[in-house]
C-alpha positions in Angstrom: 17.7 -21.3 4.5 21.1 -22.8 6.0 23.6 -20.2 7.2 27.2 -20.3 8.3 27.3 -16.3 9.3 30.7 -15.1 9.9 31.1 -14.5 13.5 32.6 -10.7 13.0 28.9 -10.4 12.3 27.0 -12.5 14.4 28.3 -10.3 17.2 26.2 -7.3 16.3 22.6 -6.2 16.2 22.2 -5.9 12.0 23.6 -9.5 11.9 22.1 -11.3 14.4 18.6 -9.9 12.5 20.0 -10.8 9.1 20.8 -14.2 10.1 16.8 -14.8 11.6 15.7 -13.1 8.3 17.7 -15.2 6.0 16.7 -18.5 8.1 13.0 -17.6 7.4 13.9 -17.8 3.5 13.0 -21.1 1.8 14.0 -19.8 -1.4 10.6 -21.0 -3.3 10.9 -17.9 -5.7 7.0 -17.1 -5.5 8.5 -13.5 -4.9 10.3 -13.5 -8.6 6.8 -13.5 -9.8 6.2 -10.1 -8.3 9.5 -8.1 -8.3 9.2 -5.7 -11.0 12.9 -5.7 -11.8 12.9 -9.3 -12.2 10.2 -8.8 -14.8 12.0 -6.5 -16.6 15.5 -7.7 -16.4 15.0 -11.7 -16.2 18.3 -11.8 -14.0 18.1 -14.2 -10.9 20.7 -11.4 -9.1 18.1 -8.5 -10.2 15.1 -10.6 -7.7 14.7 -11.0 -4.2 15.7 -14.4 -4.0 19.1 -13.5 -5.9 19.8 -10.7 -3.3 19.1 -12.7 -0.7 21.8 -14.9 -2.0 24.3 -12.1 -2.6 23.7 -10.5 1.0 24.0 -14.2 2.6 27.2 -14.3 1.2 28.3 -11.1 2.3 27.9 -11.8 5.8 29.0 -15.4 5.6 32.8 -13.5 4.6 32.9 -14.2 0.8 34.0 -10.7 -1.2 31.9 -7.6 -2.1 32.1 -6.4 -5.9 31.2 -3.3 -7.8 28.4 -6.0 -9.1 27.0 -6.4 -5.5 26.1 -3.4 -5.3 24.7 -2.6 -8.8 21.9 -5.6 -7.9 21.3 -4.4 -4.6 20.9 -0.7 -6.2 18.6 -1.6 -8.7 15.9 -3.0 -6.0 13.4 -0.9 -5.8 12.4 -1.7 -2.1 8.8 -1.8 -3.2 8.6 -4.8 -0.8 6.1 -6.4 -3.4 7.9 -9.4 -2.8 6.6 -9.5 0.7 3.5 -9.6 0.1 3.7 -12.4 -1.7 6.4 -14.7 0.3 4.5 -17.2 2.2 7.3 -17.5 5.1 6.8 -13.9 6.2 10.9 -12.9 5.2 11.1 -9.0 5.8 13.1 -8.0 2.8 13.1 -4.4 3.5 15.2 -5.1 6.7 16.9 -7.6 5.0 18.0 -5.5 1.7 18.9 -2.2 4.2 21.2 -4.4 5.7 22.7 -5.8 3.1 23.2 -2.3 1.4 25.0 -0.5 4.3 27.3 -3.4 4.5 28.4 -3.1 0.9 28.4 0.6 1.0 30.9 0.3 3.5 33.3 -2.4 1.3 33.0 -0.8 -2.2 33.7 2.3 -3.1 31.3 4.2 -5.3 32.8 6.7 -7.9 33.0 10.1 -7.8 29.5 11.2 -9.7 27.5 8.6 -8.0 29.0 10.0 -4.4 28.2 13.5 -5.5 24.9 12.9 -6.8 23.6 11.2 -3.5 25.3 13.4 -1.0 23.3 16.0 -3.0 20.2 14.3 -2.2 21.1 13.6 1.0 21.2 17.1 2.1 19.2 18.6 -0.7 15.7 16.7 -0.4 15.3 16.4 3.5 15.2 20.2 3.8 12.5 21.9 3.0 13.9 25.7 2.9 17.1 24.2 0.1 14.5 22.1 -1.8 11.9 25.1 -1.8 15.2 27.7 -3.1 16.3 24.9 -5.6 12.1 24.2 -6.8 11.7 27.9 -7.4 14.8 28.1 -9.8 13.7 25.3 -11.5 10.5 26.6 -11.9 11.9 29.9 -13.6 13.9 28.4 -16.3 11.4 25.1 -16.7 10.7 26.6 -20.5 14.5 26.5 -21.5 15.0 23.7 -19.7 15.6 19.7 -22.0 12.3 17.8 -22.2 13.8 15.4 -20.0 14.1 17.3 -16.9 11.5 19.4 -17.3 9.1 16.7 -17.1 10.4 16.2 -13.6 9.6 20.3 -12.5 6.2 20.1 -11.1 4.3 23.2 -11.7 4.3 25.9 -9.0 1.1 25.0 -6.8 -0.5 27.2 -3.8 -2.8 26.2 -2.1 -6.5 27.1 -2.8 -9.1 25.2 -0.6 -9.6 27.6 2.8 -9.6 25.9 5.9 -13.5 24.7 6.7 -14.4 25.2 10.5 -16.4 22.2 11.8 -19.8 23.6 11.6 -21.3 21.5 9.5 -23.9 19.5 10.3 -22.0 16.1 10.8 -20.5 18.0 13.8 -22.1 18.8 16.6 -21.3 20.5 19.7 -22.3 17.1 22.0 -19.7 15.8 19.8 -16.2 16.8 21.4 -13.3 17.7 18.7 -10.7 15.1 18.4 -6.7 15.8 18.0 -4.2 14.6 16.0 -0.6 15.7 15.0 0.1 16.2 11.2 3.5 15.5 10.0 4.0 18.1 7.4 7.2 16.7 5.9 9.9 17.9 3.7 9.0 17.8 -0.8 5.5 17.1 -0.1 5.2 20.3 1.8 7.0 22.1 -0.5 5.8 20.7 -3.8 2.5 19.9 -3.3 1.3 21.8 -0.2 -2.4 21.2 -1.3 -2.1 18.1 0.0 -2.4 18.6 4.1 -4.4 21.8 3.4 -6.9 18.9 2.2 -6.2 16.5 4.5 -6.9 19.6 6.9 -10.6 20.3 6.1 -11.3 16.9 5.4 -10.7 15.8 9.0 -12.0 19.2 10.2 -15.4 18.1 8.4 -15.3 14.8 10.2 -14.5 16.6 14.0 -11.2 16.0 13.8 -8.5 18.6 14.5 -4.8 18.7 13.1 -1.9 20.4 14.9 1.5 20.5 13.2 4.9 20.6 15.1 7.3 23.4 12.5 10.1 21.4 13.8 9.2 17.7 13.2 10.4 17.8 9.3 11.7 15.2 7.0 11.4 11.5 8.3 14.3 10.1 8.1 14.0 7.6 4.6 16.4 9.6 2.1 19.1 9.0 4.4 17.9 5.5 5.7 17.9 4.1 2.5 21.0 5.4 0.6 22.7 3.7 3.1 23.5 6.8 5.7 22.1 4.7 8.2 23.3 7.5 11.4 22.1 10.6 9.6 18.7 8.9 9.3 18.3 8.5 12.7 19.5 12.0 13.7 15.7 12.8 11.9 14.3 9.9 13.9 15.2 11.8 16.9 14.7 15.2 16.2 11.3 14.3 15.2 10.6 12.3 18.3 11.5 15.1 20.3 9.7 17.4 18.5 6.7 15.4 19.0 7.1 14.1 22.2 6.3 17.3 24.7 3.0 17.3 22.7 2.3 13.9 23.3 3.2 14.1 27.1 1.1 17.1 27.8 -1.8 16.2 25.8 -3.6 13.1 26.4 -6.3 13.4 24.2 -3.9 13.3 21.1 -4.6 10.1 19.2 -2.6 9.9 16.2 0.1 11.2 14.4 -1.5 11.7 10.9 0.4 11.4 7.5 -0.2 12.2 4.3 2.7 11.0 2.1 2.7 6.7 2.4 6.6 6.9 2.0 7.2 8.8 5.2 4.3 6.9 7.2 5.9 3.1 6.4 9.2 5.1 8.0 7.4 6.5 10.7 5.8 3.1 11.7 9.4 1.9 11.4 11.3 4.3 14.2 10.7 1.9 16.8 12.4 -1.1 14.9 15.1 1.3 14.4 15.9 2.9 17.6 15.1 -0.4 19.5 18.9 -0.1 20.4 18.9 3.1 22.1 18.0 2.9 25.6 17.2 7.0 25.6 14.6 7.0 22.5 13.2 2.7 22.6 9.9 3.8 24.4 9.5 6.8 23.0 9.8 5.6 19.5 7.7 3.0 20.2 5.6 5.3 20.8 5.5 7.1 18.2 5.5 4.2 16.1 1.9 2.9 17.7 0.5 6.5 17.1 1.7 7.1 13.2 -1.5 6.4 11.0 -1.8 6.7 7.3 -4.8 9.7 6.6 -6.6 6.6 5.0 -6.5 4.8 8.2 -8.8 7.5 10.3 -11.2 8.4 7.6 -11.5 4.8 7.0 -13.0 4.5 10.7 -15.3 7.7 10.3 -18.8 7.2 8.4 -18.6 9.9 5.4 -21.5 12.2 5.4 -23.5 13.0 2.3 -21.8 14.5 -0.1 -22.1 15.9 -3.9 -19.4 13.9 -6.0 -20.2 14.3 -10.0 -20.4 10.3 -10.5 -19.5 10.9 -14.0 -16.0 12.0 -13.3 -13.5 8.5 -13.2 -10.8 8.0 -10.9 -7.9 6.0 -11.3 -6.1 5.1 -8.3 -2.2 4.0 -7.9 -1.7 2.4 -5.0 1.9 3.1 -3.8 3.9 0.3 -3.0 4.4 1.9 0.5 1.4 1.8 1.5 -0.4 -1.7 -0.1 3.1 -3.4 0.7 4.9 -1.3 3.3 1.8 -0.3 5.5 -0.2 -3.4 4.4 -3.1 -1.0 3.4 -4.3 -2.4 0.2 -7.6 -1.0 -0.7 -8.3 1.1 2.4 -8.8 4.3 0.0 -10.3 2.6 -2.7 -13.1 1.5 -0.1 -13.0 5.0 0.9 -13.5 6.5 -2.6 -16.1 4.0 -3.6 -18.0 4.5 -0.8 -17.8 8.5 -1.4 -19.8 7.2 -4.6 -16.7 7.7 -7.0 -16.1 5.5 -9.7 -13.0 3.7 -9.7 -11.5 1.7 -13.2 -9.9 -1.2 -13.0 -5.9 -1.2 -13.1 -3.9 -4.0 -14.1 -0.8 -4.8 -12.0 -1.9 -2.6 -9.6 0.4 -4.5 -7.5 3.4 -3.4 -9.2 6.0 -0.1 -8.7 5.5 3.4 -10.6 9.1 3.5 -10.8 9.5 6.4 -8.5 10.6 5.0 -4.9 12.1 7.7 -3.1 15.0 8.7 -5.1 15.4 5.8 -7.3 13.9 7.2 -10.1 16.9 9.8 -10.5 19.3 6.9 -9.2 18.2 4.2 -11.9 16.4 6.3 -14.1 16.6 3.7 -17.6 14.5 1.4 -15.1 12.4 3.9 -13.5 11.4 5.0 -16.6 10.6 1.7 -17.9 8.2 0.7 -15.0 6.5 4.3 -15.2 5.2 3.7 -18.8 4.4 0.4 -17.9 2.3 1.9 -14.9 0.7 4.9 -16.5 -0.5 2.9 -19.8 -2.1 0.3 -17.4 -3.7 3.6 -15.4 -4.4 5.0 -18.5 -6.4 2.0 -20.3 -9.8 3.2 -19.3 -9.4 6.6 -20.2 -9.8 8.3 -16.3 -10.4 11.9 -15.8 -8.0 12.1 -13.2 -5.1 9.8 -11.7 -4.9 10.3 -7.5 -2.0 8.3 -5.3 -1.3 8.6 -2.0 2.2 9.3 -2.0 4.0 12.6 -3.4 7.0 10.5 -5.1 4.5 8.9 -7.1 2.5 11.7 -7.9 4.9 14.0 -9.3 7.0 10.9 -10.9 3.6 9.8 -12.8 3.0 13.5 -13.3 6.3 13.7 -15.3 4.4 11.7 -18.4 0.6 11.8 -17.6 -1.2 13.3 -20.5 -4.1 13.1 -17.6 -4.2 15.0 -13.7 -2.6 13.5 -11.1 -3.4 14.6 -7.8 -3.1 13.2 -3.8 -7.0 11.5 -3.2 -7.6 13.2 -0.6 -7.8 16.4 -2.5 -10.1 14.7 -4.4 -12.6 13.9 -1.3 -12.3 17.6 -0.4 -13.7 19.0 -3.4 -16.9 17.1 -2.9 -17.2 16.3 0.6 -20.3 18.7 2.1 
């Protein structure tokens, strides 16, 4: 694609990017074919190629409207549409961009401020979101049907930590170590989740240590367009992992749970490749962050007794078949565990939760999740697992059937 970038921002980092991005653009369209609010709205501005467009002519100096912004809002940075473009464009970058600029031309009105400062400094923090959770969970009964749908239930967690005695592990075996990233709603929310992931690695001779004060990633902020505030968490997480990392050697991976947070965390050294304190250490990081899928993918399962009558139906979150590039990784793993998977059409598609869209564009959001959960539901599955804790509890909100992280579900069963 031709551009004639304005030279205000050809002088900076975010445009000299933008321009390379938008160069490797040869607007063919294939990604219309996969953008789900393309599918659902039929407007050119409402796909990536249309974006594209309106973010080119941002920085090329034309004017920023109210309307801008509304199409760049209602992307759902599923970044389906990479996975289909055949010249390699990275429309995530792209998109981030092309949001902050706007942010920074068009003023928003007053609700919409309020409502994502809120979750700006509501969601990140796992103490406020814990106090807020627990009131919620109170009054859920009096609550409207709409947002009590969105109230997960209280959950503890109830799997005990396994020591590694079984006998897959063996004492001329040496433990491995790993870092788990905890995080911020998942923690809170679902905190089943990395007890699991916990005894499943423990099972396998792998050991997780978690850092209390590496916390929330860093993606609310990063993408509602508080570009700084996001990399304050960038930081504070590198430096809470980084003395761990230095002293210890023998630590091979930072391990996460939640797909959302891990496509961010592979991401801190793309975003800190400014700043000459943090590059290498980000970098760092960046090599080290795995998805949980990733490590057990690379570990032969031992023998196990999974009830082969019991159907799964997995989501893939767009974050981690599109973000992290990790399509089937877990359904490999699952199958190979001997469960039985159904087939989901337009797997490839968004839930409808992505991050905090679904309370952002919630007429949209809502659309895509009955889309998603009668396409999960078609085979009639015992129990829907994901691998990311927006899309659990968002496809929770109207699943007449379980929903659960699937690495709960290797936990119950794994010997």
């Amino acid at each position: 694609m031709q551009t004639e970038i304005s030279e205000q921002f050809l002088k900076t980092p975010e445009g000299q990017e933008a321009n390379d991005i938008l160069r490797t653009c040869v607007h063919c369209g294939f990604c219309t074919a996969t953008c789900p609010t393309y599918q659902l709205l039929g407007d050119e501005l409402d796909g990536p190629r249309g974006r594209i467009y309106l973010i080119k002519q941002i920085l090329e100096g034309n004017s920023v409207s109210e309307k801008t912004q509304t199409h760049l809002d209602r992307c759902l940075t599923c970044r389906s549409c990479e996975t289909t473009c055949p010249s390699g464009v990275q429309y995530g970058r792209l998109i981030d961009i092309g949001r902050e600029l706007v942010e920074k031309k068009v003023v928003r009105d007053p609700i919409s401020r309020i409502k994502r400062y809120a979750l700006r400094k509501i969601i990140p923090y796992p103490e406020r979101f814990s106090a807020l959770l627990a009131v919620a969970q109170m009054v859920k009964i009096v609550l409207p049907k709409s947002i009590k749908a969105h109230v997960p239930d209280r959950q503890k967690s109830s799997i005990s930590n396994i020591p590694i005695d079984s006998d897959f592990f063996t004492q001329d075996k040496p433990v491995r170590k790993m870092l788990l990233l905890e995080g911020c709603v998942q923690s809170v929310a679902t905190p089943e989740t990395n007890t699991s992931a916990r005894n499943v690695l423990q099972k396998l001779g792998i050991q997780l240590f978690s850092v209390p004060s590496a916390g929330c990633c860093g993606a609310v902020s990063h993408h509602l367009s508080a570009q700084e505030e996001g990399l304050e968490f960038v930081r504070r997480n590198i430096d809470a992992w980084w003395p761990e990392i230095k002293s210890d050697q023998s630590i091979e991976a930072i391990i996460i749970t939640a797909s959302g947070c891990g496509v961010q965390v592979k991401e801190y050294g793309h975003l800190l490749r400014h700043d000459s304190e943090y590059v290498e250490k980000a970098q760092r990081i960046s090599e080290l962050a795995k998805d949980v899928s990733e490590v057990i993918g690379d570990v032969s399962i031992p023998e196990n007794n999974i009830n082969n009558n019991q159907t799964i139906a997995f989501h893939s979150p767009c974050t981690l078949q599109h973000g992290q590039k990790l399509a089937g990784v877990v359904e490999s793993i699952l199958q190979n565990a001997g469960f039985k998977l159904t087939t989901v059409k337009d797997a490839h598609l968004c839930c409808g939760s992505a991050g905090t869209y679904s309370i952002l564009q919630s007429k949209l959001s809502q659309k895509l999740l009955h889309n998603k959960l009668s396409n999960l539901h078609a085979e009639e599955p015992d129990v829907i697992v994901t691998a990311n804790i927006g899309c659990q509890m968002h496809l929770q909100s109207n699943s007449g059937v379980p929903v659960k992280h699937w690495i709960e579900l290797l936990d119950e069963v794994l010997i």
